[in-house]
C-alpha positions in Angstrom: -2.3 -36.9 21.4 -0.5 -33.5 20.8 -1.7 -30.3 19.1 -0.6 -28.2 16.6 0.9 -25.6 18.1 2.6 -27.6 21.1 4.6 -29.6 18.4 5.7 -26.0 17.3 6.6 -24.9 20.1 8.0 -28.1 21.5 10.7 -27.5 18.0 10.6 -23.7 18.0 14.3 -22.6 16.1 14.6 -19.4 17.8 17.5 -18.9 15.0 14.5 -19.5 12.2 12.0 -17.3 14.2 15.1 -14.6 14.1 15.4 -14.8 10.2 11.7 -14.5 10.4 11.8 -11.4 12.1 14.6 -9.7 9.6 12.4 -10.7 6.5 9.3 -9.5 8.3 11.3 -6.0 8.8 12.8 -5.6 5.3 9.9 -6.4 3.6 7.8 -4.1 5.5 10.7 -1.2 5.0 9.9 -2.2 0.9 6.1 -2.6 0.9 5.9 0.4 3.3 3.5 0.2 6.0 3.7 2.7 8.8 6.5 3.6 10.9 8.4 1.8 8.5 7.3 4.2 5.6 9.6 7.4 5.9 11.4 7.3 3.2 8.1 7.1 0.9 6.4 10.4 1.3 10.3 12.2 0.3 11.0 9.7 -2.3 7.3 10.3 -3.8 7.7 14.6 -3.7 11.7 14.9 -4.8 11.2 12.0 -7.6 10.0 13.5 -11.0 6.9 11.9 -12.6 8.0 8.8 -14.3 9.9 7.9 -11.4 6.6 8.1 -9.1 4.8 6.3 -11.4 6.8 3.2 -11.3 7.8 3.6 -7.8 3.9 3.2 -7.1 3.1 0.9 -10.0 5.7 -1.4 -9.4 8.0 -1.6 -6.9 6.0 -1.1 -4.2 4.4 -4.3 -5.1 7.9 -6.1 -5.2 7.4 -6.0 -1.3 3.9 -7.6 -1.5 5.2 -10.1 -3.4 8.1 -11.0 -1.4 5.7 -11.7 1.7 4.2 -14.1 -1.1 7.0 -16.2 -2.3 8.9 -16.1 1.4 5.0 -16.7 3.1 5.6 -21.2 2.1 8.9 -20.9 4.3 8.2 -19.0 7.4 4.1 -20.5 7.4 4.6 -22.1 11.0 5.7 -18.5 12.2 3.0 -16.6 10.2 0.4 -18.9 11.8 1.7 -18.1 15.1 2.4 -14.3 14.9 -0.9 -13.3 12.3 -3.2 -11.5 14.8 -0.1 -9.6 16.2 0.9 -8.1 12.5 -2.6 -7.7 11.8 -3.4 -5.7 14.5 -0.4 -3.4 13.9 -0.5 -2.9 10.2 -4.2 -1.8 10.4 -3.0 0.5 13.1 -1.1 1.5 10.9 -3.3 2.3 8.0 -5.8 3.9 9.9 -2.8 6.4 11.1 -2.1 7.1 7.5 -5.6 7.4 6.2 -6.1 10.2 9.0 -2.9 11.9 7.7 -4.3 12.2 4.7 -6.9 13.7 5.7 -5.0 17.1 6.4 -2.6 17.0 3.1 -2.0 19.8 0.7 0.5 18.4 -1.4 -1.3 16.4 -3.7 1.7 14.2 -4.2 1.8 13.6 -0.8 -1.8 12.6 -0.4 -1.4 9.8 -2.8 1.4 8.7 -1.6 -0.1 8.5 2.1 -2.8 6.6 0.9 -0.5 4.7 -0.9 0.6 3.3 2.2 -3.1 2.8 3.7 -4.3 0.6 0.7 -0.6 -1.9 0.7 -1.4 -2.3 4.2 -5.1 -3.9 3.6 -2.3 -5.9 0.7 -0.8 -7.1 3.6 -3.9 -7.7 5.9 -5.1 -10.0 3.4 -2.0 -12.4 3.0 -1.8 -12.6 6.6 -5.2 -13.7 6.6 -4.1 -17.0 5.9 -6.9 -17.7 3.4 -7.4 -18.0 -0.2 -10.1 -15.4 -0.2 -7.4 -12.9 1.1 -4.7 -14.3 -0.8 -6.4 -13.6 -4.1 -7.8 -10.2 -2.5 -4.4 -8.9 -1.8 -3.1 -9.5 -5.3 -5.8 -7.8 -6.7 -5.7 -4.7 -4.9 -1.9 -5.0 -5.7 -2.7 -5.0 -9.5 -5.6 -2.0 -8.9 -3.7 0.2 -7.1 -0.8 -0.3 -9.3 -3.1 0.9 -12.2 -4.8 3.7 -10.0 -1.8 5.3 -8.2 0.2 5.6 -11.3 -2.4 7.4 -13.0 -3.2 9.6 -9.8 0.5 10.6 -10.2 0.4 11.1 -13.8 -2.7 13.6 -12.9 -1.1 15.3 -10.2 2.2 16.1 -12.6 -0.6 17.4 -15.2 -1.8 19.7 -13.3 2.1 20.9 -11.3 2.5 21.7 -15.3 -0.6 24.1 -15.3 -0.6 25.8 -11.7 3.1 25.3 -10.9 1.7 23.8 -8.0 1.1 20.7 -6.2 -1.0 22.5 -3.9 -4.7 21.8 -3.6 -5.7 25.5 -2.2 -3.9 26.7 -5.8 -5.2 24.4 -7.7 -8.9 25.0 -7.1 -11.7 25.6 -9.7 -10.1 22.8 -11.9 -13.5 22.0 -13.5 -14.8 25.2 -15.2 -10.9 25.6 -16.6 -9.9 21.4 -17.3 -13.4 19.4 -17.8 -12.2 16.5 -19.2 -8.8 16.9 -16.8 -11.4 16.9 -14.1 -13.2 13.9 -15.3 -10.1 11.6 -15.5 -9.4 12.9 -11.9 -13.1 12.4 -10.5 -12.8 8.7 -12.3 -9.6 7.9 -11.0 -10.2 8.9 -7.0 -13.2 6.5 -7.0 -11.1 4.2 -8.1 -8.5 4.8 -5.6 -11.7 4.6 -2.7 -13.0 1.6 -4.2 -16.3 2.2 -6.3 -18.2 -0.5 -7.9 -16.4 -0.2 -11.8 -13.1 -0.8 -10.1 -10.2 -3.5 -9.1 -9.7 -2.3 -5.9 -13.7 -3.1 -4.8 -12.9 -6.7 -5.8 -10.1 -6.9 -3.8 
């Protein structure tokens, strides 16, 4: 009689755990989650708005779906490791949800919370369950949607103020209604409210 996990250890390829490790690392560099994430808030503010747009609609999500495909060959690592990257990538999100929490930039706000909501992505596919499985790849496609728009919205109003500030940019909805609308619809999006993707995920 033998378990599980002393037959994987008994046959542990400490050269497989190692390529483990460097996919683990590059993927979370791509995805971003925190203290792997520097280059997102810089790329976010110096890129103009088309190039924010896809970097948060698209290929942000190219690192969520690498942990996908590459999830079938490392499995016997990510069922030994799970709680350990769980533990640090909400860590990690709760970090960045509190920075946003002081932001002025508004380009910079979304692209903080950009990092919060890919790590609940991740949280669910290390899971290991279906339910999260399907969760993450929803809130993939949601905040893929959301983001982009929150980006298009912040270039909008740069155009009007000359500003990504929030302090210059206040008293948007006696002078934009239906700008202020779109914005109010797509931040409860972004915080998950019952009409949107990101509440089934």
């Amino acid at each position: 009689y033998y378990n599980y996990y002393d037959l994987l250890y008994n046959n542990f390829n400490w050269l497989i755990m190692l390529w483990f490790f460097f996919f683990t690392f590059a993927l979370l560099v791509k995805v971003p989650i925190y203290t792997c994430h520097l280059w997102l808030p810089k790329a976010h503010v110096e890129a103009p708005i088309s190039g924010s747009m896809i970097l948060a609609g698209v290929l942000l999500k190219l690192g969520g779906y690498g942990f996908y495909r590459f999830y079938i060959m490392f499995k016997d690592f990510i069922m030994i490791f799970n709680y350990y990257y769980i533990i640090y990538i909400l860590m990690g999100s709760i970090i960045a949800s509190l920075i946003c929490l002081y932001q002025i930039d508004m380009k910079l706000l979304v692209a903080y919370s950009s990092i919060a909501h890919m790590g609940l992505v991740l949280v669910g596919l290390f899971s290991l369950s279906t339910i999260g499985f399907n969760g993450g790849l929803m809130m993939m496609l949601g905040h893929g949607l959301c983001s982009s728009g929150l980006f298009c919205l912040c270039n909008i109003m740069y155009e009007r103020s000359a500003s990504r500030s929030m302090l210059f940019n206040k008293g948007m909805l006696s002078m934009y209604p239906s700008l202020s609308i779109w914005c109010f619809l797509l931040m409860i999006c972004n915080i998950s409210a019952p009409p949107s993707m990101n509440l089934i995920g």
